[in-house]
C-alpha positions as CSV (number, residue, x, y, z in Angstrom):
1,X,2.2,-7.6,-14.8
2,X,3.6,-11.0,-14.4
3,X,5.1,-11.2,-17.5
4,X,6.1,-7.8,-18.2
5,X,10.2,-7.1,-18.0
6,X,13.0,-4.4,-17.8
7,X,16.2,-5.3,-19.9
8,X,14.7,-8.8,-19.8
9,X,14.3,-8.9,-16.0
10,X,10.7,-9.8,-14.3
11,X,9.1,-6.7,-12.7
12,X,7.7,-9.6,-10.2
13,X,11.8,-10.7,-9.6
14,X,13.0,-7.6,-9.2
15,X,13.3,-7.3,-5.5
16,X,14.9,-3.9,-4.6
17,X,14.4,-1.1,-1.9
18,X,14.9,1.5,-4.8
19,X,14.1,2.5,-8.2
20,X,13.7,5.4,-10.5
21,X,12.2,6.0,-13.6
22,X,12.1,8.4,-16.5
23,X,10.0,9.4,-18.7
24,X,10.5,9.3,-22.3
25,X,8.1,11.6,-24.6
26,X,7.3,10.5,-27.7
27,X,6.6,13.8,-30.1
28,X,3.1,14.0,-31.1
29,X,1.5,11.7,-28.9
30,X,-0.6,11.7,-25.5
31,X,1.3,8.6,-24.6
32,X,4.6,8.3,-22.1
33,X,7.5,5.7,-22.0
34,X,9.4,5.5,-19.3
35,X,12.9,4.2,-18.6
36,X,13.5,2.1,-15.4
37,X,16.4,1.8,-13.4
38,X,16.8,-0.7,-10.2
39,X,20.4,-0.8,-10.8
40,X,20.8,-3.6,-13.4
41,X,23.8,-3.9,-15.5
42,X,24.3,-1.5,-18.5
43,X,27.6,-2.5,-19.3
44,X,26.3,-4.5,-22.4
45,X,24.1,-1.7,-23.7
46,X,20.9,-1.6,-22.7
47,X,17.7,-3.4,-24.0
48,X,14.4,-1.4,-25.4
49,X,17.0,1.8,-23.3
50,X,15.3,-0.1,-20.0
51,X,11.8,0.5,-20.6
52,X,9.2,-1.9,-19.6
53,X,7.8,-4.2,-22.3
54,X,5.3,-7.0,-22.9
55,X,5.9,-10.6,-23.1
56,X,5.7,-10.0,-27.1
57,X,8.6,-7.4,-26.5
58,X,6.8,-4.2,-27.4
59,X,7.3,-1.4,-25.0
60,X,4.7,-0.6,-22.5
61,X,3.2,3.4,-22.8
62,X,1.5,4.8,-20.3
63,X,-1.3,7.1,-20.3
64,X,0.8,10.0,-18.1
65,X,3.7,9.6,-15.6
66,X,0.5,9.3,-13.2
67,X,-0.5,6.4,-14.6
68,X,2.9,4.9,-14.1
69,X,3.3,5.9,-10.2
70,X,0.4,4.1,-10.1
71,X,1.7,1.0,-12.0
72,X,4.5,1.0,-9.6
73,X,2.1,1.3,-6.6
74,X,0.8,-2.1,-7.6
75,X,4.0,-3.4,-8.0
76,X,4.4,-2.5,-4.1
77,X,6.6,1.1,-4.8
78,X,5.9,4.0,-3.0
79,X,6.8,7.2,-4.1
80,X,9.9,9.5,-2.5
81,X,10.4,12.5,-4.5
82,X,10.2,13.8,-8.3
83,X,12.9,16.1,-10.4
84,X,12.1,17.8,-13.4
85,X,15.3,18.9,-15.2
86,X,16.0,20.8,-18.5
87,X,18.5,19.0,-20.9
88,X,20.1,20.0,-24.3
89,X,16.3,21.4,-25.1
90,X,14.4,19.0,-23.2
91,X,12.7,18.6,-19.8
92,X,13.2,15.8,-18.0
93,X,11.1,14.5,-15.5
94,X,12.7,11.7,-13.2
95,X,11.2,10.2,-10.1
96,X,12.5,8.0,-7.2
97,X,10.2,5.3,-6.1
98,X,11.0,2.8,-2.8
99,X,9.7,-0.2,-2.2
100,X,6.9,-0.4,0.4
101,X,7.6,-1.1,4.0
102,X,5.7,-4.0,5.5
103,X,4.4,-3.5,9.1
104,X,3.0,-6.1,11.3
105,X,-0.3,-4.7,12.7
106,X,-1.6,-5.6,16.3
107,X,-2.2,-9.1,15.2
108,X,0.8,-9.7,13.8
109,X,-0.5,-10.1,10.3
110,X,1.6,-8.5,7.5
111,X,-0.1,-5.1,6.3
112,X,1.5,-2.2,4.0
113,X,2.4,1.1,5.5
């Protein structure tokens, strides 16, 4: 993951409380893409439309939008709620991920909630 990136971005530097992604089908094929926004610029267009890609540039498919939730769950996102829209023909599925709360436990040491 350390060298994966959104719109040229580090997943490991992006440090927000909020994200959302969507998922992109591709026709004829098992796979997903998705499309992450964490609020980065788009004024100059947008790079690979904000999917994740590899440090060789390709873009990053997922088995199913499970398999992505649980990308993100390593990545230290939890997730809030999901939408499924129709559009010109098309569903949509979106979900809103935040970023994990850390919680001191009796000790005092650092543990995820």
């Amino acid at each position: 993951m350390q060298s994966q990136t959104v719109d040229n971005v580090l997943l490991s530097e992006i440090n927000v409380a909020y994200i959302e992604f969507t998922e992109i089908g591709k026709i004829f094929s098992p796979k997903v893409r998705i499309q992450v926004d964490f609020g980065q610029d788009r004024s100059r267009g947008r790079i690979n439309e904000s999917q994740i890609t590899d440090s060789n540039g390709r873009v990053i498919e997922f088995n199913s939008l499970v398999d992505a939730l649980n990308f993100f769950d390593q990545l230290g996102y939890e997730f809030l709620e999901g939408n499924r829209s129709h559009f010109e023909g098309v569903n949509v599925n979106q979900y809103l991920l935040r970023r994990k709360k850390t919680l001191l436990d009796s000790a005092g040491n650092p543990r995820q909630n």
